[in-house]
PyMOL CGO cylinders between C-alpha atoms (Angstrom):
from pymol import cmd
from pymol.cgo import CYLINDER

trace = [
    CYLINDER, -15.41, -58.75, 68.20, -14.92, -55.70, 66.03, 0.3, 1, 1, 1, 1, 1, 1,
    CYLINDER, -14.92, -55.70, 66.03, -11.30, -54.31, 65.64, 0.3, 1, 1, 1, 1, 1, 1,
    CYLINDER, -11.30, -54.31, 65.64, -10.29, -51.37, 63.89, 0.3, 1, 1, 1, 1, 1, 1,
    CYLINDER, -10.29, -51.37, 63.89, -6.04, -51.30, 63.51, 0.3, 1, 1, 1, 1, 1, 1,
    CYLINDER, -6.04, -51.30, 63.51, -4.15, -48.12, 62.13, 0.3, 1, 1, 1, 1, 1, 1,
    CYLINDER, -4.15, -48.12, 62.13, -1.08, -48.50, 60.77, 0.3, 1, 1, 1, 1, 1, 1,
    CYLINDER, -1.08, -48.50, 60.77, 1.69, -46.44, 58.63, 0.3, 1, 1, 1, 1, 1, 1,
    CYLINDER, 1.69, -46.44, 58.63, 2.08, -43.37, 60.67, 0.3, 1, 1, 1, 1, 1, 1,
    CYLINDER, 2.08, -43.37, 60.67, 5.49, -42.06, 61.64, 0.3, 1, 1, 1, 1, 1, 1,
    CYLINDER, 5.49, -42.06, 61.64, 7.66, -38.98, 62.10, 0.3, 1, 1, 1, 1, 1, 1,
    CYLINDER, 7.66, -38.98, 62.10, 8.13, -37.37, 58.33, 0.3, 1, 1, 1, 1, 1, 1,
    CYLINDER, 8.13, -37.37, 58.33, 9.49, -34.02, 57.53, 0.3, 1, 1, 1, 1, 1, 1,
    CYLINDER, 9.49, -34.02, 57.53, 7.48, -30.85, 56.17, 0.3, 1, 1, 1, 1, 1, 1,
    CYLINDER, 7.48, -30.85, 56.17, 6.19, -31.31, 52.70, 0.3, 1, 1, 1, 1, 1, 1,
    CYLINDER, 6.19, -31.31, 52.70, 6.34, -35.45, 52.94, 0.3, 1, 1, 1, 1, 1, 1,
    CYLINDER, 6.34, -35.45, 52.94, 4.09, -37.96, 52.32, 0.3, 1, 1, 1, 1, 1, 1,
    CYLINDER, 4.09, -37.96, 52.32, 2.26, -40.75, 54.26, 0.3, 1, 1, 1, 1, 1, 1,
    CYLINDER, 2.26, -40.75, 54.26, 0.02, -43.41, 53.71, 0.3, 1, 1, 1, 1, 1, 1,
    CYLINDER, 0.02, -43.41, 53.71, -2.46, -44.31, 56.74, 0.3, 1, 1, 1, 1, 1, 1,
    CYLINDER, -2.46, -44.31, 56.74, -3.96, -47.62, 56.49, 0.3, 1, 1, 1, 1, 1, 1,
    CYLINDER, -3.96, -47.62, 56.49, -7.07, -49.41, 58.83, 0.3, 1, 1, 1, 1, 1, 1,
    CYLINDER, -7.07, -49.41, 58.83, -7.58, -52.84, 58.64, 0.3, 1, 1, 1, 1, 1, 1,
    CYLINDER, -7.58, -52.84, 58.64, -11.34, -53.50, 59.69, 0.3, 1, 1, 1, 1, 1, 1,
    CYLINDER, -11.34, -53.50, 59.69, -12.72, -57.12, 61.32, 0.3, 1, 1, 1, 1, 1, 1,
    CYLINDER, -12.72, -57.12, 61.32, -15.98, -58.03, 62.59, 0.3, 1, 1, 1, 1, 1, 1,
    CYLINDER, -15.98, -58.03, 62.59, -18.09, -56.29, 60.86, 0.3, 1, 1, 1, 1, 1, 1,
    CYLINDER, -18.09, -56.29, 60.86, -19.46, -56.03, 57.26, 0.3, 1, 1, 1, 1, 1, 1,
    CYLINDER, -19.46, -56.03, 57.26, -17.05, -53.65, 56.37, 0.3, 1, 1, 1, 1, 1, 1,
    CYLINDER, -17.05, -53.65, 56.37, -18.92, -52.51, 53.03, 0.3, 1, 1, 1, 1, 1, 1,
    CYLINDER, -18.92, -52.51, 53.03, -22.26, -51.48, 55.04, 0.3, 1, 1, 1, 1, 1, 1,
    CYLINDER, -22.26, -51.48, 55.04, -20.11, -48.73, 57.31, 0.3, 1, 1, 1, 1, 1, 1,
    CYLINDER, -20.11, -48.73, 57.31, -18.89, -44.92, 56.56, 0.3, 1, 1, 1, 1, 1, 1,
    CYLINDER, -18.89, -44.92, 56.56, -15.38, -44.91, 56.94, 0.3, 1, 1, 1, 1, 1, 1,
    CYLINDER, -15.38, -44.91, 56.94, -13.72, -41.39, 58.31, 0.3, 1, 1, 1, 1, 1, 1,
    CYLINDER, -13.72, -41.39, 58.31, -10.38, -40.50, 59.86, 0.3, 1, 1, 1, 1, 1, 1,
    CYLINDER, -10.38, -40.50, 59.86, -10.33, -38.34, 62.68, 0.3, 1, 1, 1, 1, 1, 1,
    CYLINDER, -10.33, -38.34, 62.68, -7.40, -36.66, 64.42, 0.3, 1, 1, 1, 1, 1, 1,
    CYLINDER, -7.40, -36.66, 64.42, -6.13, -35.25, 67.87, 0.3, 1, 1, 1, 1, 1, 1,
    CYLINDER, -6.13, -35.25, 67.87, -3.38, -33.02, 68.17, 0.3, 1, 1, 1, 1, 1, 1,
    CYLINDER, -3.38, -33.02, 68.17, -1.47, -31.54, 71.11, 0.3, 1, 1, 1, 1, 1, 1,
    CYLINDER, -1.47, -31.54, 71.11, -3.63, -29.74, 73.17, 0.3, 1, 1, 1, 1, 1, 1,
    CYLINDER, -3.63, -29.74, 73.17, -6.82, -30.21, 70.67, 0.3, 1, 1, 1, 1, 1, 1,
    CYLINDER, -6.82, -30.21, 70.67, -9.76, -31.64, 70.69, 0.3, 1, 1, 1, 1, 1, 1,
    CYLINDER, -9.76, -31.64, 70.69, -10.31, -34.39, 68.19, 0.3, 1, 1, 1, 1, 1, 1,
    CYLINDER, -10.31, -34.39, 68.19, -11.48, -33.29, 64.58, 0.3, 1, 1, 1, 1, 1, 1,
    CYLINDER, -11.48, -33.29, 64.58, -12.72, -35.37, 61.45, 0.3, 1, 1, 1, 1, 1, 1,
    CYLINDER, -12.72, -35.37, 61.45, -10.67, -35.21, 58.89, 0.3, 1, 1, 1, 1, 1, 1,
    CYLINDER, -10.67, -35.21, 58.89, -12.18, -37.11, 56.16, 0.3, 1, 1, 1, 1, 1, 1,
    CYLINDER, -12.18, -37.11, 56.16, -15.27, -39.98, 55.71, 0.3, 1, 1, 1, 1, 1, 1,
    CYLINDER, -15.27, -39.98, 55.71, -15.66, -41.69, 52.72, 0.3, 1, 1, 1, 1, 1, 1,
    CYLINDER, -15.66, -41.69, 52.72, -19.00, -43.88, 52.27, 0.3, 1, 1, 1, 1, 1, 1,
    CYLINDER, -19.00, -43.88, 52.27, -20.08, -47.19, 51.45, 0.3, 1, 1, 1, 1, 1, 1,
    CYLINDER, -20.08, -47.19, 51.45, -19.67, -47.57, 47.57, 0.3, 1, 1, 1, 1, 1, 1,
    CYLINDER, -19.67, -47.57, 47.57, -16.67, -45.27, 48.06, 0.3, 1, 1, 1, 1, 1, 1,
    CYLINDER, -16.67, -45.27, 48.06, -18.12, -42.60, 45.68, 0.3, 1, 1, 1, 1, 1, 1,
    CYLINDER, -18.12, -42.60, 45.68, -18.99, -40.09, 48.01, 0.3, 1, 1, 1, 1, 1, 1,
    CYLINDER, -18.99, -40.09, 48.01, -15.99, -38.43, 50.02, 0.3, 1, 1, 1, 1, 1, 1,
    CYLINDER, -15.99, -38.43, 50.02, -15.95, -35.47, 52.22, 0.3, 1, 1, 1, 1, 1, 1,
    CYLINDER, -15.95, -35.47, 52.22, -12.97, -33.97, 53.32, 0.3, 1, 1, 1, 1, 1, 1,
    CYLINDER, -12.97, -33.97, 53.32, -12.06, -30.68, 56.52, 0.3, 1, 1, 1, 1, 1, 1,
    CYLINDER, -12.06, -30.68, 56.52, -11.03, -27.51, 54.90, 0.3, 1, 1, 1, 1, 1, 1,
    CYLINDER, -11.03, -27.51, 54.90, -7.55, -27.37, 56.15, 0.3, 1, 1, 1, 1, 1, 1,
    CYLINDER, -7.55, -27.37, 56.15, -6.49, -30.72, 54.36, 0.3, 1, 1, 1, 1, 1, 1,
    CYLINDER, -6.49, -30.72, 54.36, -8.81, -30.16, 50.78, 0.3, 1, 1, 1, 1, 1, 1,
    CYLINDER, -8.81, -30.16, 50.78, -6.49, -30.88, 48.15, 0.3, 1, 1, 1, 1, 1, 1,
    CYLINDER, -6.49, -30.88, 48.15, -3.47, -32.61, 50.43, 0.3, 1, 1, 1, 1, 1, 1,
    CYLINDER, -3.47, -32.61, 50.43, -5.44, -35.41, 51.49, 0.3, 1, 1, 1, 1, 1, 1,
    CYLINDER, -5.44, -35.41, 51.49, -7.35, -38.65, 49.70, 0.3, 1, 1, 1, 1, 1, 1,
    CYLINDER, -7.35, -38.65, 49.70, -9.50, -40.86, 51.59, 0.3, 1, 1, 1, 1, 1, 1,
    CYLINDER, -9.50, -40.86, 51.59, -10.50, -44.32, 49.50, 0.3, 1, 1, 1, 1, 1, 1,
    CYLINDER, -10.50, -44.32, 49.50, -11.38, -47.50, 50.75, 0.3, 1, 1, 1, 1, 1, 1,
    CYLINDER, -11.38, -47.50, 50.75, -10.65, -51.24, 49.58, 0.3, 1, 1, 1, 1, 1, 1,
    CYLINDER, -10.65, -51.24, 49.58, -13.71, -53.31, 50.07, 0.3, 1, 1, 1, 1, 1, 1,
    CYLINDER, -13.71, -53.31, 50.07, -12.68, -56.53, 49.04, 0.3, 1, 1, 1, 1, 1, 1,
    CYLINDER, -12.68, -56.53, 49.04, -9.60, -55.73, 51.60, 0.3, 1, 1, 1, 1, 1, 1,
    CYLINDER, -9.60, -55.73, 51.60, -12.03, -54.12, 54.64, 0.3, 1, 1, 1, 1, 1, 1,
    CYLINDER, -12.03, -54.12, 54.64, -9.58, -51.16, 54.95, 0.3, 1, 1, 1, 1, 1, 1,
    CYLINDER, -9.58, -51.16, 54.95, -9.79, -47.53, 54.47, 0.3, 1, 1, 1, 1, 1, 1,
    CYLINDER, -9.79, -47.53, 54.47, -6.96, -45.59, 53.66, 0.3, 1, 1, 1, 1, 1, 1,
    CYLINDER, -6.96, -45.59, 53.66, -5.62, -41.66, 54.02, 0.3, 1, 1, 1, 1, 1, 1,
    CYLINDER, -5.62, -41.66, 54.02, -3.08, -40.89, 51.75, 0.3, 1, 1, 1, 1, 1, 1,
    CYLINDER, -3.08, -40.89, 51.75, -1.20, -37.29, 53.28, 0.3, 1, 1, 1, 1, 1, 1,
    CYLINDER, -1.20, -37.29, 53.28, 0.77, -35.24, 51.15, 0.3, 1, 1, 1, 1, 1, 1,
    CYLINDER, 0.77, -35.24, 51.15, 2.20, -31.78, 51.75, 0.3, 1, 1, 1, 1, 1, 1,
    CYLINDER, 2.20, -31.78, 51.75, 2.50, -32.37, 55.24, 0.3, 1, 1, 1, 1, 1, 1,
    CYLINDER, 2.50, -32.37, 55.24, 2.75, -29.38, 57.40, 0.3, 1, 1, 1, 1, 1, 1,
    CYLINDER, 2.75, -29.38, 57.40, 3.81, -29.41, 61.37, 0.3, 1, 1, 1, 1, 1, 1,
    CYLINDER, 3.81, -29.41, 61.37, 0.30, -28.84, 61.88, 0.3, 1, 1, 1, 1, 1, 1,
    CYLINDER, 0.30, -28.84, 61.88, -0.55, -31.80, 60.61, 0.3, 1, 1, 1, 1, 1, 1,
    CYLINDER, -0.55, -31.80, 60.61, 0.71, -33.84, 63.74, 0.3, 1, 1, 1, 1, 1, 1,
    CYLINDER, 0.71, -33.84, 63.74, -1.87, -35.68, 65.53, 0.3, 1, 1, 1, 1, 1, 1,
    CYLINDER, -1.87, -35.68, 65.53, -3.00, -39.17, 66.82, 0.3, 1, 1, 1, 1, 1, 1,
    CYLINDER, -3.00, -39.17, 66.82, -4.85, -40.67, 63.79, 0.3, 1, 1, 1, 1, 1, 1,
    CYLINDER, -4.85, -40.67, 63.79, -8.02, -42.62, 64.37, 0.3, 1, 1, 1, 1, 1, 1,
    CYLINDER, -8.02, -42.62, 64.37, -10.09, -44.78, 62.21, 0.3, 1, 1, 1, 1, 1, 1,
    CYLINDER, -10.09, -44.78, 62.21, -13.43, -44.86, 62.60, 0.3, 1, 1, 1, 1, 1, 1,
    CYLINDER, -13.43, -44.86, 62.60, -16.67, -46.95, 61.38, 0.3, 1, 1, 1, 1, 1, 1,
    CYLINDER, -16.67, -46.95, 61.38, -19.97, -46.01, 61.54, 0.3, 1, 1, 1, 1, 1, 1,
    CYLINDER, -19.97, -46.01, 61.54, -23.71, -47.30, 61.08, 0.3, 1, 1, 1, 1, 1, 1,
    CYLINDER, -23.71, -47.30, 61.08, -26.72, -45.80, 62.00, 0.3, 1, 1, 1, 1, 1, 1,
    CYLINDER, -26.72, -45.80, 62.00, -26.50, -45.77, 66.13, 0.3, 1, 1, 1, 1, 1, 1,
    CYLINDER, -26.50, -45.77, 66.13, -23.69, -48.67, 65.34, 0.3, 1, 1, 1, 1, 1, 1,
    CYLINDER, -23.69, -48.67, 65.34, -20.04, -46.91, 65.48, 0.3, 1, 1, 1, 1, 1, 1,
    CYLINDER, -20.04, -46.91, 65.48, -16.27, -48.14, 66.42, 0.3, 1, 1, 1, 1, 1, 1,
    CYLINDER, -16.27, -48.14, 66.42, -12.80, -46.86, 66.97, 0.3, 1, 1, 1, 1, 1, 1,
    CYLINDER, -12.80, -46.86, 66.97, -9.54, -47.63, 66.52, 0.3, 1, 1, 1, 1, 1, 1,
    CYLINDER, -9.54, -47.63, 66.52, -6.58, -47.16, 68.99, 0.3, 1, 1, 1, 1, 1, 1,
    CYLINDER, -6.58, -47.16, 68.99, -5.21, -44.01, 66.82, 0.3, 1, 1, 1, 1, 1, 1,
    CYLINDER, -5.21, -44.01, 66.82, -1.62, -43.81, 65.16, 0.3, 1, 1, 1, 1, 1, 1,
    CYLINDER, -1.62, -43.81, 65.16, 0.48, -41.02, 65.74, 0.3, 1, 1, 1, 1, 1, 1,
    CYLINDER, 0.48, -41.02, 65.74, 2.01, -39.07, 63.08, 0.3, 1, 1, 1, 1, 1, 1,
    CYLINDER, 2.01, -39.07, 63.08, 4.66, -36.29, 63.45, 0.3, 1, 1, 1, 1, 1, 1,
    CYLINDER, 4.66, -36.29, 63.45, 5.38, -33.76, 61.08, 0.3, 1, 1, 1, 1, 1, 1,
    CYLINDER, 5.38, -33.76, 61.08, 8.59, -31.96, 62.19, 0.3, 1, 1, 1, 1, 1, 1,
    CYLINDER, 8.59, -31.96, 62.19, 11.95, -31.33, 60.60, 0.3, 1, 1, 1, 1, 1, 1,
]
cmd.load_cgo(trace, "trace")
């Protein structure tokens, strides 16, 4: 059974930091692309960032270039988003997702608010 769990999102305050982790099972973590994806209020769900196997190759959405770093853990099966310079349009249900050819999985999401 494959599971993809977010964790470390939270309510932080413009200009803060956070550190979104997914802990990956059931599948051979090392053979899948890795992204984050988002969906805020009212918006259709976006893809933030996808990093790929080796962990080289990393593509990033214009509106968090230079804010955000995707990486990945291997040995650990999780991906990671570190978030800095958070702005209120940053809030959003988080999702991890894993894909493989026609293979592909989600997480639940985590929610993280930016907000003062």
């Amino acid at each position: 059974q494959v599971q993809l769990v977010e964790s470390g999102g939270g309510l932080v305050q413009p200009g803060g930091s956070l550190r979104l982790s997914c802990a990956a099972s059931g599948i051979t973590f090392s053979d899948y692309a890795m992204s984050w994806y988002r969906q805020g209020p009212g918006k259709e769900r976006e893809l933030v960032a996808t990093i790929w196997r080796a962990g080289v190759s990393r593509n990033y959405a214009d509106s968090v270039k230079g804010r955000f770093t995707i990486s990945r853990d291997n040995a650990k099966n999780t991906v990671y988003l570190q978030m800095n310079t958070l702005k209120p349009e940053d809030t959003a249900v988080y999702y991890c997702n894993a894909r493989l050819s026609y293979m592909e999985y989600w997480g639940k999401g985590t929610l993280v608010t930016v907000s003062s």
